[in-house]
C-alpha positions as CSV (number, residue, x, y, z in Angstrom):
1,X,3.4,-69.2,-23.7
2,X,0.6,-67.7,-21.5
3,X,-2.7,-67.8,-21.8
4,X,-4.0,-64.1,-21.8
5,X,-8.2,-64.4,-21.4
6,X,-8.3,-60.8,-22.7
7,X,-6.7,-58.2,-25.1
8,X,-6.0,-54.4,-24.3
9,X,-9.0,-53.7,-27.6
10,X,-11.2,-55.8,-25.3
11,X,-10.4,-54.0,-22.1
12,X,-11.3,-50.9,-23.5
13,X,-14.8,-51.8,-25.2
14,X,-15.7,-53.1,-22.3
15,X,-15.1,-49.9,-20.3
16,X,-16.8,-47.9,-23.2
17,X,-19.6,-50.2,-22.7
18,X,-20.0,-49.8,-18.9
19,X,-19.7,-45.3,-19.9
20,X,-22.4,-46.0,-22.6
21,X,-25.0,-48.0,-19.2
22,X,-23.9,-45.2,-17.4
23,X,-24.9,-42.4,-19.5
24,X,-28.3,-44.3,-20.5
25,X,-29.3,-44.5,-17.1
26,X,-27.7,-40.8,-16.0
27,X,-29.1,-39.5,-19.1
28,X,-31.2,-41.8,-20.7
29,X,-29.4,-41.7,-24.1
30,X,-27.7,-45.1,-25.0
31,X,-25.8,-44.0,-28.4
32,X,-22.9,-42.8,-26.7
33,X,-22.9,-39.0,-27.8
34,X,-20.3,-37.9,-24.8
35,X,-20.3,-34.9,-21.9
36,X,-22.4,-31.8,-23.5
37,X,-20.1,-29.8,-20.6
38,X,-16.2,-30.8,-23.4
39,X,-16.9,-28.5,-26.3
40,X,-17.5,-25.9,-23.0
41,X,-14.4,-26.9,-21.5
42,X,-12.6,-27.0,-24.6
43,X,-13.8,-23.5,-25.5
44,X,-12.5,-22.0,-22.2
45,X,-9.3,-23.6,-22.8
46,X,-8.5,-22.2,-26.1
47,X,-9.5,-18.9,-24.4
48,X,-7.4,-19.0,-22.2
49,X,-4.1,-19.8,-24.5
50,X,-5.6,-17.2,-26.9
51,X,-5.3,-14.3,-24.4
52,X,-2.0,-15.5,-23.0
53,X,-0.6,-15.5,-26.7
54,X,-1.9,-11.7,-27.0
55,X,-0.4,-10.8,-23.7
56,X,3.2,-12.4,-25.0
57,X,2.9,-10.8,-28.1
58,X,1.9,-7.0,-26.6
59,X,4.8,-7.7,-24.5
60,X,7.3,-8.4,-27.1
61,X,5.9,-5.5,-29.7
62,X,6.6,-2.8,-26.2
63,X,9.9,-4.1,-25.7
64,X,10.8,-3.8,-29.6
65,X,8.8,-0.8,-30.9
66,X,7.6,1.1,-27.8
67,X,4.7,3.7,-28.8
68,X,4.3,7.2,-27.0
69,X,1.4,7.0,-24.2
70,X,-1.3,9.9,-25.0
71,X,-2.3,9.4,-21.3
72,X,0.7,9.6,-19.6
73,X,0.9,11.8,-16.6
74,X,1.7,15.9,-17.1
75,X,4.9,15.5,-14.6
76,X,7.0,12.4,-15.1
77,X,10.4,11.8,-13.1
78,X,12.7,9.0,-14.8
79,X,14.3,6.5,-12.7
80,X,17.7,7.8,-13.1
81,X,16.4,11.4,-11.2
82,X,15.7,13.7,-14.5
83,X,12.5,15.1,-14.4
84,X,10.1,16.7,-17.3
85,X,6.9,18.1,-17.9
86,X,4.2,17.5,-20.9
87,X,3.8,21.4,-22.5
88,X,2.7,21.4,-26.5
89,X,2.9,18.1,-26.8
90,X,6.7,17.6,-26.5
91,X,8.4,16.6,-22.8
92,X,10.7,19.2,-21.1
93,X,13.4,18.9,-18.8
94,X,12.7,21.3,-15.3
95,X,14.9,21.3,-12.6
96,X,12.3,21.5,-9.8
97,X,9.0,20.1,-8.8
98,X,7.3,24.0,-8.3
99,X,8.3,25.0,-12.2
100,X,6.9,21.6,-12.9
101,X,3.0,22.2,-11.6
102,X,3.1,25.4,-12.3
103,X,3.5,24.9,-15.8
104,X,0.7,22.6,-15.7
105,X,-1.4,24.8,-14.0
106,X,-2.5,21.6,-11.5
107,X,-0.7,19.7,-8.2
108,X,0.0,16.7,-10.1
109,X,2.4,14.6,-9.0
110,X,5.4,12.9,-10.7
111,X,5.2,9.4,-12.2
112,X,8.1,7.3,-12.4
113,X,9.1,6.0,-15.7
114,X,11.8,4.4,-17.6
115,X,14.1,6.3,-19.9
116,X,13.2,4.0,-22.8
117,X,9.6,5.3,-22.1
118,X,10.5,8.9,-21.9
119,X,12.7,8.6,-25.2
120,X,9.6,8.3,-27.6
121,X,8.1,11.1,-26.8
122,X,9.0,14.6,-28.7
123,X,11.8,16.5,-26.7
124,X,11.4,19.9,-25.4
125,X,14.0,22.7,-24.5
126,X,14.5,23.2,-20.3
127,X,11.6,25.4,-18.9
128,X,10.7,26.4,-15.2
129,X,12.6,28.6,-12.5
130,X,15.8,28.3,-11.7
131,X,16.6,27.6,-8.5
132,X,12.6,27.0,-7.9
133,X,11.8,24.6,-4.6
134,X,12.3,20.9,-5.0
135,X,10.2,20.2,-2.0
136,X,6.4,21.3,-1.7
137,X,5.1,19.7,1.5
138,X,3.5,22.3,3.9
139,X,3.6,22.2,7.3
140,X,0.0,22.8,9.5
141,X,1.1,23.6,12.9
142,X,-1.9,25.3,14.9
143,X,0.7,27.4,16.1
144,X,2.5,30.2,14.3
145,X,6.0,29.8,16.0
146,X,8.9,31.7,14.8
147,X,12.4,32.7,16.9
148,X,15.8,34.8,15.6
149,X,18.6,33.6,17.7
150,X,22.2,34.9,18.1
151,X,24.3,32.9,20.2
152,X,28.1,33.7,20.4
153,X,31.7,32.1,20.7
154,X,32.0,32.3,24.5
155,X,35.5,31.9,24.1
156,X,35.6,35.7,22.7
157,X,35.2,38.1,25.2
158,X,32.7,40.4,25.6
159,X,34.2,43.4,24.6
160,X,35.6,41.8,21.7
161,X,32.7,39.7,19.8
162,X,33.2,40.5,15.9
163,X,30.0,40.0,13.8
164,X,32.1,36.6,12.2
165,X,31.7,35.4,16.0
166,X,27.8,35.4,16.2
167,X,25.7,32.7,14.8
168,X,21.9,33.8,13.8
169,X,19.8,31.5,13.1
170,X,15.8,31.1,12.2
171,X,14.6,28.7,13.8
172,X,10.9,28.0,12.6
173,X,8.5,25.8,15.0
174,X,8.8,24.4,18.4
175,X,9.3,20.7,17.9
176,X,13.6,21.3,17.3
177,X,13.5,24.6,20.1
178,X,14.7,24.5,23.4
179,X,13.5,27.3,25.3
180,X,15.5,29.2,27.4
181,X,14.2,31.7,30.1
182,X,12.6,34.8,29.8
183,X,13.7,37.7,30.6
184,X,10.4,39.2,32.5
185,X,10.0,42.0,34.3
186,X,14.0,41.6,36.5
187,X,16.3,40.9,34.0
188,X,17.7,42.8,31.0
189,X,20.3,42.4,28.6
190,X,22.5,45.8,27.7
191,X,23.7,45.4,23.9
192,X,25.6,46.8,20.8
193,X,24.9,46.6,17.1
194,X,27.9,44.8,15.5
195,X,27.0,47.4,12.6
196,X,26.8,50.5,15.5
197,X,29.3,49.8,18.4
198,X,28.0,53.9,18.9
199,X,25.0,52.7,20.3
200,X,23.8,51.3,23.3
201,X,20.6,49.4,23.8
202,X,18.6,48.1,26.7
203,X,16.7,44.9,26.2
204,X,14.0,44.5,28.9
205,X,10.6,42.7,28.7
206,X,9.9,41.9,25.0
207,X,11.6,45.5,23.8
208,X,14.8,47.4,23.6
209,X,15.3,51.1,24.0
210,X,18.4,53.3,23.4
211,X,20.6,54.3,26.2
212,X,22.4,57.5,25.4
213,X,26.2,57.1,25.7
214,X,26.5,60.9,26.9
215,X,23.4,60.2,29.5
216,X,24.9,59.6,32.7
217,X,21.7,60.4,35.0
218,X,19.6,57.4,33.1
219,X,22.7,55.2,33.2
220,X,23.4,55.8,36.9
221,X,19.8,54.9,37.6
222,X,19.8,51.4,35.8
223,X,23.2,50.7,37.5
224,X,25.1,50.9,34.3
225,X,29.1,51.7,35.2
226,X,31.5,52.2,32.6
227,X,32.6,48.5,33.5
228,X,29.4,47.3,32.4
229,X,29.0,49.7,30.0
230,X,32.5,48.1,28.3
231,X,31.0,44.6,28.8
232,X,28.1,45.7,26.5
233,X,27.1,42.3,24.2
234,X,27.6,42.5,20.4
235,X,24.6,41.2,18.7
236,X,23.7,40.9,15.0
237,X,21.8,43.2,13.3
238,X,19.0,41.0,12.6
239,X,18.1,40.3,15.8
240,X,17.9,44.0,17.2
241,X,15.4,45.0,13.9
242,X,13.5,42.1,14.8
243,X,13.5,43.6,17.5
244,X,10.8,46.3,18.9
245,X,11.5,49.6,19.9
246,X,10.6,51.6,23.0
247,X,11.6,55.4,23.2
248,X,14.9,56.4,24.5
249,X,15.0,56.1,28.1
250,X,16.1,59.5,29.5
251,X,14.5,61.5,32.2
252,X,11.3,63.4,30.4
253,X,10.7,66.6,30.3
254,X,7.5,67.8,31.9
255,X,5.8,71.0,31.2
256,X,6.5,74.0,33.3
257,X,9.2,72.0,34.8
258,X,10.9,74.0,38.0
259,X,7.5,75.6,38.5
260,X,5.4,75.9,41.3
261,X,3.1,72.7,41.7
262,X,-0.6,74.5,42.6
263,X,-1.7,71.5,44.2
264,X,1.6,70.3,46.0
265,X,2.4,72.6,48.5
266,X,5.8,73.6,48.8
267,X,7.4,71.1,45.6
268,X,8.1,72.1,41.8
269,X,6.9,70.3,39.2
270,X,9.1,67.5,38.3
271,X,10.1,66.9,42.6
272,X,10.2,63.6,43.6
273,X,8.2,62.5,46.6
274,X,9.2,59.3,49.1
275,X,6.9,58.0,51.0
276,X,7.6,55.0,53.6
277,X,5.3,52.4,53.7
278,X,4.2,50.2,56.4
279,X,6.2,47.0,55.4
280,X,9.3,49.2,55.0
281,X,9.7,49.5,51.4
282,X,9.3,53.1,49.4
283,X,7.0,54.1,46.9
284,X,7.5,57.2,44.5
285,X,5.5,59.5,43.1
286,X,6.3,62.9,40.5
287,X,5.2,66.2,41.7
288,X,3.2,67.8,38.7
289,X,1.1,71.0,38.0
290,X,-2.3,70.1,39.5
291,X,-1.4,66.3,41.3
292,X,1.1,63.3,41.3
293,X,1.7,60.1,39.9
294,X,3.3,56.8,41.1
295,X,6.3,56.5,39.0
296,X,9.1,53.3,39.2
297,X,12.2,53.7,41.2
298,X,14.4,53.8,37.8
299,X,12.4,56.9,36.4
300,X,12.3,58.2,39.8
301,X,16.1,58.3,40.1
302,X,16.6,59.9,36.9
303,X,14.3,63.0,37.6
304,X,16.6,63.0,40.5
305,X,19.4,62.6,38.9
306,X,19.0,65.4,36.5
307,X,18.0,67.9,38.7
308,X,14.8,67.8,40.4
309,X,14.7,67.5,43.9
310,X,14.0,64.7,45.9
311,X,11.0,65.0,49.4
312,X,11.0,62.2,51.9
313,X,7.3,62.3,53.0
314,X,6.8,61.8,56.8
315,X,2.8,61.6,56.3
316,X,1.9,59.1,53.5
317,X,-1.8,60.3,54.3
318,X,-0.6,64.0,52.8
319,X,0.1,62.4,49.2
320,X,-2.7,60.0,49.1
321,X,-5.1,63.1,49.3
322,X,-3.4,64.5,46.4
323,X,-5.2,64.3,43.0
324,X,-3.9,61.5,40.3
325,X,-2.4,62.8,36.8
326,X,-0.7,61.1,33.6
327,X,2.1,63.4,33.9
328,X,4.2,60.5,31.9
329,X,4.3,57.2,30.4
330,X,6.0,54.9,33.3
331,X,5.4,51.8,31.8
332,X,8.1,51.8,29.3
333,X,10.2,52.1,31.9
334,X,11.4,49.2,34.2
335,X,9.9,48.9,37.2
336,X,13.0,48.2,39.2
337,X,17.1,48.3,38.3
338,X,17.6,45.1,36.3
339,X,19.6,42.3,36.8
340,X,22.2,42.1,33.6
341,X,22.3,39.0,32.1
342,X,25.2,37.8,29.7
343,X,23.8,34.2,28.4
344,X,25.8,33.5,25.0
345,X,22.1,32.7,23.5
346,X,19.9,35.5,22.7
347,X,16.2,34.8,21.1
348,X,13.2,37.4,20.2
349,X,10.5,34.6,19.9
350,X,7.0,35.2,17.6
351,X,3.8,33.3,18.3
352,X,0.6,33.4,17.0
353,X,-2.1,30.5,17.5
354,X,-4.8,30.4,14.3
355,X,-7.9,32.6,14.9
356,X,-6.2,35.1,17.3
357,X,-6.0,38.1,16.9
358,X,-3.3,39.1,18.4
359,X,0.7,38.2,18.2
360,X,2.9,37.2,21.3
361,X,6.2,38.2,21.4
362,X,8.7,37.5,24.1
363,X,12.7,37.5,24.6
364,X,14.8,34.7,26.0
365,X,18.1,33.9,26.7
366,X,20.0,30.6,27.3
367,X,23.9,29.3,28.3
368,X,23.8,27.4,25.4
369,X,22.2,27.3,21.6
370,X,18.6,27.0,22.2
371,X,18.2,23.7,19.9
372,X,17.9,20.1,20.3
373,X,19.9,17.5,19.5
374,X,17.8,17.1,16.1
375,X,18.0,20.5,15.8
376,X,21.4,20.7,15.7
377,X,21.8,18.4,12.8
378,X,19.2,19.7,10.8
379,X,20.5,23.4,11.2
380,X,21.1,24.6,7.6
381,X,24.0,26.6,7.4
382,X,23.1,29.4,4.3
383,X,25.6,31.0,1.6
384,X,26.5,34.5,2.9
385,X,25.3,37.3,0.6
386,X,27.4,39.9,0.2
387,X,26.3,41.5,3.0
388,X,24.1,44.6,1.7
389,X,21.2,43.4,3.3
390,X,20.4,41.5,6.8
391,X,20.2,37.8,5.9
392,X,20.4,34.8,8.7
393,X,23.8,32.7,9.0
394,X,21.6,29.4,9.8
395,X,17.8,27.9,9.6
396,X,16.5,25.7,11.2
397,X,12.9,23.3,11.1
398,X,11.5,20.2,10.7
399,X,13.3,18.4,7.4
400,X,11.4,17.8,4.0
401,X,8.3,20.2,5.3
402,X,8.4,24.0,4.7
403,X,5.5,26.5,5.2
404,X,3.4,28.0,3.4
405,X,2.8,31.8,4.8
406,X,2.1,35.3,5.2
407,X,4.3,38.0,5.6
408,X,2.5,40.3,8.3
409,X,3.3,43.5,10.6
410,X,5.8,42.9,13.6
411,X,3.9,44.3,16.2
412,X,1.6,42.0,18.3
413,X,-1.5,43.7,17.1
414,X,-0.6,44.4,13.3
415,X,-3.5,43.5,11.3
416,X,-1.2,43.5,7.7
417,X,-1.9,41.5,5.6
418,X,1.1,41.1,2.8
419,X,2.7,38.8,0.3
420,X,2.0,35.3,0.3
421,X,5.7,33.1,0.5
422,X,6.7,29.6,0.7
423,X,9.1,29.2,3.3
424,X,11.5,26.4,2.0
425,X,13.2,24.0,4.3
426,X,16.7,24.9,2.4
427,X,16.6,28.6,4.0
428,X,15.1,30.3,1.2
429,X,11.6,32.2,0.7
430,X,9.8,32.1,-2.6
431,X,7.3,35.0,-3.0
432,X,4.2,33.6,-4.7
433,X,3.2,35.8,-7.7
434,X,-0.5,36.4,-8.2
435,X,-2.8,36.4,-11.7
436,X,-4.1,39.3,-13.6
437,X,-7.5,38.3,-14.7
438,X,-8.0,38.3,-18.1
439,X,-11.3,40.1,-18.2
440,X,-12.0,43.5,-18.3
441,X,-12.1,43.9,-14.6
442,X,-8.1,43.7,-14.5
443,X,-8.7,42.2,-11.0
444,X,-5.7,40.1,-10.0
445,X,-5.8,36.6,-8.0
446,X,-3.7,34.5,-6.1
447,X,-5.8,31.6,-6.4
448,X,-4.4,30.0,-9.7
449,X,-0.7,30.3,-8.4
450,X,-1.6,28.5,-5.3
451,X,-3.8,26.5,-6.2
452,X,-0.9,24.7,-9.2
453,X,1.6,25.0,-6.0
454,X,-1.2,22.4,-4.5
455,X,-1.8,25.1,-1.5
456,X,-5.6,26.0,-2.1
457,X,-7.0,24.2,0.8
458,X,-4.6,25.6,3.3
459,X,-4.4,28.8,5.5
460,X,-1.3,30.5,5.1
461,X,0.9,30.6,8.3
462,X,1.4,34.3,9.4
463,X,5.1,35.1,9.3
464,X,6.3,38.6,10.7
465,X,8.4,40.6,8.2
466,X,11.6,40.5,10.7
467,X,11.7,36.5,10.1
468,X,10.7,36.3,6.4
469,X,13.9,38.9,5.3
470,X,16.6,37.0,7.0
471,X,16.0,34.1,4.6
472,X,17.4,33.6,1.4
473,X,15.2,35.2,-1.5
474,X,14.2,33.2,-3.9
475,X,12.5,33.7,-7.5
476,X,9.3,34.5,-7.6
477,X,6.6,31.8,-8.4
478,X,4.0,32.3,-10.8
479,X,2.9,30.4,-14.1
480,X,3.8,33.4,-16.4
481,X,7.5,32.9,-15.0
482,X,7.4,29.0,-15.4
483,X,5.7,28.7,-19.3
484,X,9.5,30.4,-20.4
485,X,11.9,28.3,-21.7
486,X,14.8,28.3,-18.7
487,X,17.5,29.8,-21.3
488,X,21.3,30.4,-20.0
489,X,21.7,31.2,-16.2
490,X,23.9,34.2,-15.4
491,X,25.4,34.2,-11.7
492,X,24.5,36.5,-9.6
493,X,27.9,39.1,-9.1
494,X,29.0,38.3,-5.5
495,X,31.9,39.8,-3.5
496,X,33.8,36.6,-2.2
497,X,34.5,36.5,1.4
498,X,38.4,37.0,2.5
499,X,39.1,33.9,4.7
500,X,39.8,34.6,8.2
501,X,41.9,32.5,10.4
502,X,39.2,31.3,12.7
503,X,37.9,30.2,9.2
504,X,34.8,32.1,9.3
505,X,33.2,34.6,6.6
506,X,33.9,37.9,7.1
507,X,31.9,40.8,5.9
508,X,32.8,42.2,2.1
509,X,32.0,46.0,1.0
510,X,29.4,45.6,-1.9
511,X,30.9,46.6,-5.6
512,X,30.6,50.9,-5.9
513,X,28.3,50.1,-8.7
514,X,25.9,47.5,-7.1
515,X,22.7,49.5,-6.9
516,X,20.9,46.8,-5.7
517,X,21.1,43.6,-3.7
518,X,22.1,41.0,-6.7
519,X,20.3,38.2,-4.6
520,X,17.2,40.2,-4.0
521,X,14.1,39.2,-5.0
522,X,11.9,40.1,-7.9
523,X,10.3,43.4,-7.9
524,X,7.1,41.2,-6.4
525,X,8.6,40.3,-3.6
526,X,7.6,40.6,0.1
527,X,7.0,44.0,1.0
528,X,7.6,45.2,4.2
529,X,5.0,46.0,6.3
């Protein structure tokens, strides 16, 4: 049997002894007392399984008996897409995020929660605007750039282009444009409303002017033969309003025409002088009453062509002594015959950059669609109306980012000032309603409208007139018209389109009894300027 010389008991008394010599010299306390820092420890410990005990048992009481939350945020979207708003203290369904702040009066944005979450709160009947935008993120370009395109089936010819073969399209920005060429002081397109083949227009510079059909002196002085005159290009009538317009060009009619000129020895009023210059080329001028004026070759022609006769000057020196007069306006007339030009693309092109004053518009053509390759795909193709009012077939800009604008004049200098839109990236325009104060000034603000849309700290983009109406109208916005209960949606009354067999839309006769345009907006919508 061995011989053990100590037991485990002894073992450990002997290490408590050595602890007790330890602490009496540390601490100089022999009895044996133990660390002041356990009761600490063992303090922190049970704190620490204490609040992991609550924490379980929160958890478990959530899962079983969830409680509404008295803080949770005014615009909540559940994780299966439904979205709702907090209004009187029960949550309503809305179908869009613009019905959804406006109701709240505030930008908030939507918190995600779960269904189980959303379930104990009080349910509320569907508010908001029907059809209201989804998608609220402006865009803040520096520059206002806005373009209406048409652009044809090339494999229809000229003389017989339908409006079902034109494409017209918004196209809203620069970053998904490509720019064609302009057409400048040479070139000119020569084109027919596809609502007025009657009708012949000239578009030169950044204008168009009529060209009477019966005018044969002002068509022979452009070079306009009845070949080309057949050839004419059928555009939509959204670009050619977009458009501005120039008077007719015809050969004016000057007072005391066929008179003696007393300045102007032997020449009428309304003669044409040609005078030779030294490089070779001719210059022009029109005989009247008490001088002459330089006029252009085209306008020159057509005096001649309708009668007045026609000097070839051997002594330039004779009609640089005569005296200058405005006899008339020879700027809206091209300078020279025009080269025609039959590109398929056709764009009238806005621009404004912020703080000027004043608008630049231009017109360019192109072979092809004047679009990018990302352009392309995000084209928007838009429901056809039923065709009582000009509305675009296409729109393009940048996806998930609309505008938030101002619909002002067309001209370069207008100085309107009209009804604030937002320009959605789905091709539709909402007009943004303003606020009658409450006090007795009866004063009415935009401010609270805009500021729930989450727009207050942004400068509207200026968008001309001719752009905004070839969207889609929308509802109007405004809190009065989002605190309603949404109710039962009636369709609008549209006249379907007869398919064709190159399977595009054709245009439908309105009902007899349609008054209005069914998919017009509001009676506060965008005014024209």
């Amino acid at each position: 049997m061995p011989w053990y010389l100590t037991t485990k008991r002894g073992r450990k008394g002997y290490i408590r002894e050595l602890l007790r010599l330890d602490e009496a010299l540390s601490r100089h306390d022999p009895r044996g007392l133990g660390s002041p820092q356990t009761r600490i420890r063992s303090g922190e410990g049970f704190g620490y399984v204490l609040g992991i005990l609550l924490v379980l048992v929160a958890f478990l009481v959530g899962l079983l008996s969830p409680k509404p939350d008295s803080s949770l945020s005014e615009i909540v979207i559940t994780r299966e897409g439904g979205l709702f708003v907090q209004f009187n203290g029960a949550m309503h369904p809305v179908s869009n995020l613009a019905s959804a702040r406006l109701i709240v009066g505030k930008a908030a944005d939507a918190k995600v929660i779960s269904a189980s979450t959303l379930s104990s709160m009080p349910a509320g009947e569907p508010m908001g605007i029907p059809n209201g935008p989804q998608t609220l993120v402006p865009r803040t370009d520096d520059d206002a750039v806005w373009s209406v395109c048409d652009w044809r089936d090339t494999a229809v010819p000229l003389s017989l282009v339908k409006a079902g073969d034109i494409t017209t399209a918004v196209i809203a920005g620069t970053d998904l444009l490509d720019r064609g060429t302009d057409l400048g002081d040479s070139r000119a397109i020569l084109v027919k409303s596809a609502n007025d083949r009657d009708k012949l227009w000239l578009i030169y510079r950044d204008t168009r002017a009529e060209i009477g059909r019966d005018d044969y002196a002002a068509q022979a002085a452009l070079g306009l033969t009845p070949a080309v005159i057949d050839a004419a290009i059928t555009v939509s009538s959204s670009l050619l309003t977009a458009i501005g317009t120039s008077p007719v060009l015809t050969a004016p009619k000057l007072a005391d025409q066929g008179t003696p000129s007393t300045k102007v020895t032997g020449s009428n009023v309304g003669d044409v002088l040609t005078v030779t210059t030294t490089s070779g080329g001719r210059t022009f001028y029109l005989v009247g009453k008490t001088g002459v004026q330089q006029v252009s070759p085209v306008l020159a022609q057509m005096m001649v062509n309708t009668g007045s006769a026609q000097r070839l000057v051997d002594d330039p020196a004779s009609v640089q002594a005569q005296p200058r007069v405005k006899l008339v306006d020879d700027g809206r007339f091209p300078s020279s015959v025009p080269t025609l030009v039959t590109d398929s693309a056709i764009c009238w092109n806005w621009a404004k950059t912020r703080g000027d004053l004043v608008a630049r518009a231009s017109i360019f053509t192109k072979p092809r669609m004047p679009l990018t390759q990302s352009g392309r795909t995000a084209a928007v193709t838009l429901v056809p109306n039923n065709g009582s009012t000009d509305q675009a077939t296409a729109t393009v800009t940048r996806p998930g980012a609309g505008f938030y604008a101002r619909v002002v004049g067309n001209g370069d200098d207008s100085v309107a000032q009209e009804q604030l839109v937002w320009v959605d990236p789905t091709g539709w325009r909402y007009p943004i309603d303003a606020v009658v104060s409450s006090n007795s000034s009866g004063g009415v603000s935009f401010d609270p409208t805009v500021k729930a849309l989450g727009f207050d700290s942004l400068t509207p983009t200026p968008i001309p007139w001719a752009v905004a109406r070839l969207y889609t109208p929308g509802p109007s916005l405004s809190i009065k018209n989002a605190q309603v209960k949404t109710g039962s949606i009636v369709a609008e009354r549209q006249t379907p389109f007869a398919p064709t067999n190159q399977g595009r839309p054709a245009q439908a006769t309105p009902p007899a009894d349609a008054s209005a345009d069914p998919s017009a907006a509001p009676s506060s919508g965008a005014p024209k300027p």
